[in-house]
N, C-alpha and C positions, 0 to 999 in steps of 0.2 A: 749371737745365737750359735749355737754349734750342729754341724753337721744333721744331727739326727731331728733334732727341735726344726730344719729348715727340710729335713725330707719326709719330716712328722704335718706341715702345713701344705708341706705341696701338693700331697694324699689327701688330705682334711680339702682341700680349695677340689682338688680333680675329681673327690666323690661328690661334692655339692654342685659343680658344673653338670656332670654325669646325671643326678638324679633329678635337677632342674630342665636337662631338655628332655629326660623321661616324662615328666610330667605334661612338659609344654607339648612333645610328641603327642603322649596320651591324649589330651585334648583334644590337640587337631586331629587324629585319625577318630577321634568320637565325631567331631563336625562334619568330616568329609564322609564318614559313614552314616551319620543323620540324613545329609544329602544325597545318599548313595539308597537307603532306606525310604526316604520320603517319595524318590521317583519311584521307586518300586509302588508302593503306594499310591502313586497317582496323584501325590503332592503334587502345587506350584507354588510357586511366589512365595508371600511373607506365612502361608501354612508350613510350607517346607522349610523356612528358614527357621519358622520357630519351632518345628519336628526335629531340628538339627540340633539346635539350642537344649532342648528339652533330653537329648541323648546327652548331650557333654554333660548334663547337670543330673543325670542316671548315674553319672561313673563318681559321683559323690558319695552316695548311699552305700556300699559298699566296698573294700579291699578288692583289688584285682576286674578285671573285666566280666567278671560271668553276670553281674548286674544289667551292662550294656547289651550281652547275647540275651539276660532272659528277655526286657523289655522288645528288643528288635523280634526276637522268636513270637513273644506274645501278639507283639504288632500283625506279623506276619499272618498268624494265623488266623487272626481276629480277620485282618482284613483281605485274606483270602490269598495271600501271594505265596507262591511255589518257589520256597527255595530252602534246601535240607539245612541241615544243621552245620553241615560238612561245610556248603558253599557260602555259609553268613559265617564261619571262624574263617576261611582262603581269604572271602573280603575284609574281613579283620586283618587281618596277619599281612594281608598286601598293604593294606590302607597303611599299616603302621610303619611299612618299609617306607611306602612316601610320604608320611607326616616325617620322620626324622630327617628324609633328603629335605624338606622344607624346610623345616625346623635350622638344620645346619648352614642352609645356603640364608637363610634369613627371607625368607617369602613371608 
């Protein structure tokens, strides 16, 4: 193989590594924000667990996460919990910082 052909796969391998723990990310911070969601809610036990489930499988329906903010937004309001729009993207945005530490260290 020549030079270019072997730094033409090593780009092709590093973007499929790259968007494989995007996704793997993505999930987990939809899990840990189901679980973050559900206590808001006044979830426990196997209600929460399947409120969590039921978020990672929201981020299917849709490109990009506004699927997962409308459902949590909807939830929220439906069931009466105080928290702006501002402070459910922070816990997005936090959560996904520690989904990829997870993700990385392999938890």
């Amino acid at each position: 193989m020549s030079t270019f052909d072997n730094r033409k796969d090593s780009f092709v391998q590093g973007f499929a590594a790259s968007e494989e723990l995007q996704f793997r990310a993505a999930a987990r911070r939809n899990r840990l924000l189901g679980e973050w969601a559900a206590e808001k809610l006044g979830m426990t036990g196997e209600q929460a667990k399947e409120y969590s489930l039921s978020i990672v499988r929201t981020d299917f329906d849709e490109p990009g996460e506004e699927d997962v903010f409308a459902k949590i937004r909807a939830d929220f309001d439906a069931g009466k919990v105080e928290q702006s729009d501002h402070q459910i993207r922070r816990v997005m945005a936090e959560l996904m910082e520690e989904a990829i530490r997870q993700v990385k260290a392999g938890e």
